[in-house]
C-alpha positions as CSV (number, residue, x, y, z in Angstrom):
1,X,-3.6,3.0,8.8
2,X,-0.5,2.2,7.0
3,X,-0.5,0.8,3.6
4,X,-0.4,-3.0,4.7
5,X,-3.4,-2.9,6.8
6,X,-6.9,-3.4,5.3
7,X,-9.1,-0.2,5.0
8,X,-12.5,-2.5,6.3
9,X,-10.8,-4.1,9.1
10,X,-7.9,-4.9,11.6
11,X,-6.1,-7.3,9.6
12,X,-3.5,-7.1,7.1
13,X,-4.2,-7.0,3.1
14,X,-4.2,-9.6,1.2
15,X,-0.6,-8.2,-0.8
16,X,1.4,-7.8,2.5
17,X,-0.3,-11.3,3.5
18,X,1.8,-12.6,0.2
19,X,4.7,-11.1,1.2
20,X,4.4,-12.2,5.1
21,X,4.2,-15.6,3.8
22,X,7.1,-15.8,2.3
23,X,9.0,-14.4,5.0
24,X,7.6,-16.4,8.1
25,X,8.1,-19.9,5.9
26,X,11.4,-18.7,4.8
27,X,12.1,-18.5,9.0
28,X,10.6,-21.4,9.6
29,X,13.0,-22.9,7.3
30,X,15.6,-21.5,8.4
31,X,15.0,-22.2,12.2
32,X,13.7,-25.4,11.4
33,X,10.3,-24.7,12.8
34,X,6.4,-25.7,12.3
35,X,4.0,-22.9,10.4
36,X,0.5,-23.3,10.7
37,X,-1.6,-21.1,9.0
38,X,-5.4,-21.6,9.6
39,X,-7.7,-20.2,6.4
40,X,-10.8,-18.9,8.2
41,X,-13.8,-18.4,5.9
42,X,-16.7,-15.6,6.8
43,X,-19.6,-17.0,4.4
44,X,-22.1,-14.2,6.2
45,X,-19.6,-11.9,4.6
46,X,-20.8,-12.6,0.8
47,X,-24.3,-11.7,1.0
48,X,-24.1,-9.3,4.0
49,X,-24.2,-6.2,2.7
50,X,-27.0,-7.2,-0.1
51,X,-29.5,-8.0,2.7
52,X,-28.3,-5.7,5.6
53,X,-26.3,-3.0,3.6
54,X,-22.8,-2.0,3.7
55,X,-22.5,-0.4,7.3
56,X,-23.9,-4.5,8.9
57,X,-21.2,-6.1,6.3
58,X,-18.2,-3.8,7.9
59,X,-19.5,-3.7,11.3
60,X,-19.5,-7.7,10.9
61,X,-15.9,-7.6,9.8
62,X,-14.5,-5.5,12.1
63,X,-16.3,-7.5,14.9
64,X,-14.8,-10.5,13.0
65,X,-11.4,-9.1,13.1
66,X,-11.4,-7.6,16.4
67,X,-12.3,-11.0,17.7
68,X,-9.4,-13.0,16.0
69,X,-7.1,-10.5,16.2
70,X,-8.2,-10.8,20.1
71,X,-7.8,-14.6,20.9
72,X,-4.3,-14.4,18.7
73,X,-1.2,-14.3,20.3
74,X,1.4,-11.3,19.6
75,X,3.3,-12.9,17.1
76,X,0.2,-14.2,14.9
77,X,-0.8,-12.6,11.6
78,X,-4.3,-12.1,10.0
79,X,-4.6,-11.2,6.4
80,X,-7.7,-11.3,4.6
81,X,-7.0,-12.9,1.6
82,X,-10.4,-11.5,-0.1
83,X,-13.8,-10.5,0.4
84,X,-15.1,-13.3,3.1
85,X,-12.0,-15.0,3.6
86,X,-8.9,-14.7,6.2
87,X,-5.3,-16.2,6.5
88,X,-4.1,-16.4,10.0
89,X,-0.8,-17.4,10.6
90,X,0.7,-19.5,13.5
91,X,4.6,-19.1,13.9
92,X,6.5,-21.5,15.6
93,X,3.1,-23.5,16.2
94,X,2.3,-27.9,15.3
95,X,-0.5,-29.2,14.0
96,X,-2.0,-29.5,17.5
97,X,-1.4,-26.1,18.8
98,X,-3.4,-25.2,15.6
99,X,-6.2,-27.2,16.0
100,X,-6.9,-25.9,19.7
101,X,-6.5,-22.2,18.3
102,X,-9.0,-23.1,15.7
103,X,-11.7,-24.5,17.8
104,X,-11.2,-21.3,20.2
105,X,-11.5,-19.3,17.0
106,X,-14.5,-20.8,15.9
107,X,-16.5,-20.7,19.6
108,X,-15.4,-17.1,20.2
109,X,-16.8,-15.9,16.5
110,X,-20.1,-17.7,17.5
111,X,-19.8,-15.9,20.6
112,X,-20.2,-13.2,18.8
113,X,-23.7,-12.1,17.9
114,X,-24.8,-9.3,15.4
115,X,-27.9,-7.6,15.5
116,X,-30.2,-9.1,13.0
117,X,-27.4,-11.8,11.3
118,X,-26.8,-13.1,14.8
119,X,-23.6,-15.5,15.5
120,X,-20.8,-14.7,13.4
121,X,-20.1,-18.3,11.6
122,X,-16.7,-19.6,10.7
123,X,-15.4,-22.5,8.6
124,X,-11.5,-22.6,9.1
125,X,-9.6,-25.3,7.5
126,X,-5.8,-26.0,8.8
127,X,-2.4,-25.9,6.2
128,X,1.2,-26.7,7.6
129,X,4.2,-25.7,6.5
130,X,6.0,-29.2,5.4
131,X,10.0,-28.6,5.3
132,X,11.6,-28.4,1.7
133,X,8.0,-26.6,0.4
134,X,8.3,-24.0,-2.0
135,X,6.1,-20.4,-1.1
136,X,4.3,-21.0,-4.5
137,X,3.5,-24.6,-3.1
138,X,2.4,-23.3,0.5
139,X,0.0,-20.6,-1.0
140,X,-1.7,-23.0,-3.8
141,X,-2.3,-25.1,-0.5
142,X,-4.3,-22.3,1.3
143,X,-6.7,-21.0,-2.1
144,X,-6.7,-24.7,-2.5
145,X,-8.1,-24.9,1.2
146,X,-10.2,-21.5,0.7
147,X,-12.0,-22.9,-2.4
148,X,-13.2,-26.0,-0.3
149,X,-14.3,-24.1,2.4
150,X,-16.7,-21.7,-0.2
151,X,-17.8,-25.2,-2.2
152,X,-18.8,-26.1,1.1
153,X,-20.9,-23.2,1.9
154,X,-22.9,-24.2,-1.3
């Protein structure tokens, strides 16, 4: 693994998921366009390795991972932004493109059972690129989309 992959999963770390950020809306600028980035929350992930231990919470992830990073296409990013939750970004994809990724998203991770947590559950929440946004404006958009998806969980 190279520095800007996570150590628990397939997926990129939450500091190169920064910096790919600011690249891919700096292209979409620039080629004029859309970004979609979907924030996918894992709320199994919190308590996981309290009840099942460590070895369920990473085997969950991976599975987690492996799964997104399967239904992606090749030019898609995931970055797990922290503990339960994951940025994936959608190049050159609208609002609508989005939306059908995250309902494939969300029906393949609950296709996806673990032994004794069962269906891997998923809350994603969608954020576009909007021309003339600022990087800093973009990302308080996504932790602004990831806080609603953990108040929900509540």
């Amino acid at each position: 693994m190279t520095a800007s992959e996570e150590v628990e999963c397939n997926a990129y770390n939450a500091r190169t998921g920064q910096q790919r950020l600011t690249s891919e809306a700096a292209r979409a600028s620039a080629l004029e366009q859309p970004l979609s980035i979907l924030v996918i929350y894992l709320p199994q992930l919190e308590m996981l390795g309290e009840q099942f231990g460590e070895d369920r919470r990473i085997e969950c992830l991976s599975s987690a991972c492996d799964v997104m990073q399967g239904i992606s296409r090749q030019g898609d990013l995931l970055c797990r932004s922290d503990k339960a939750t994951f940025w994936l970004m959608l190049p050159n994809t609208g609002e609508a493109g989005a939306l059908i990724m995250r309902e494939r998203l969300t029906a393949a991770l609950a296709a996806t059972t673990q032994p004794e947590t069962g269906s891997i559950i998923a809350h994603a929440r969608l954020v576009n690129y909007k021309a003339g946004d600022t990087v800093q404006k973009l990302e308080q958009r996504l932790l602004a989309a990831q806080l609603t998806l953990m108040d929900l969980n509540e």
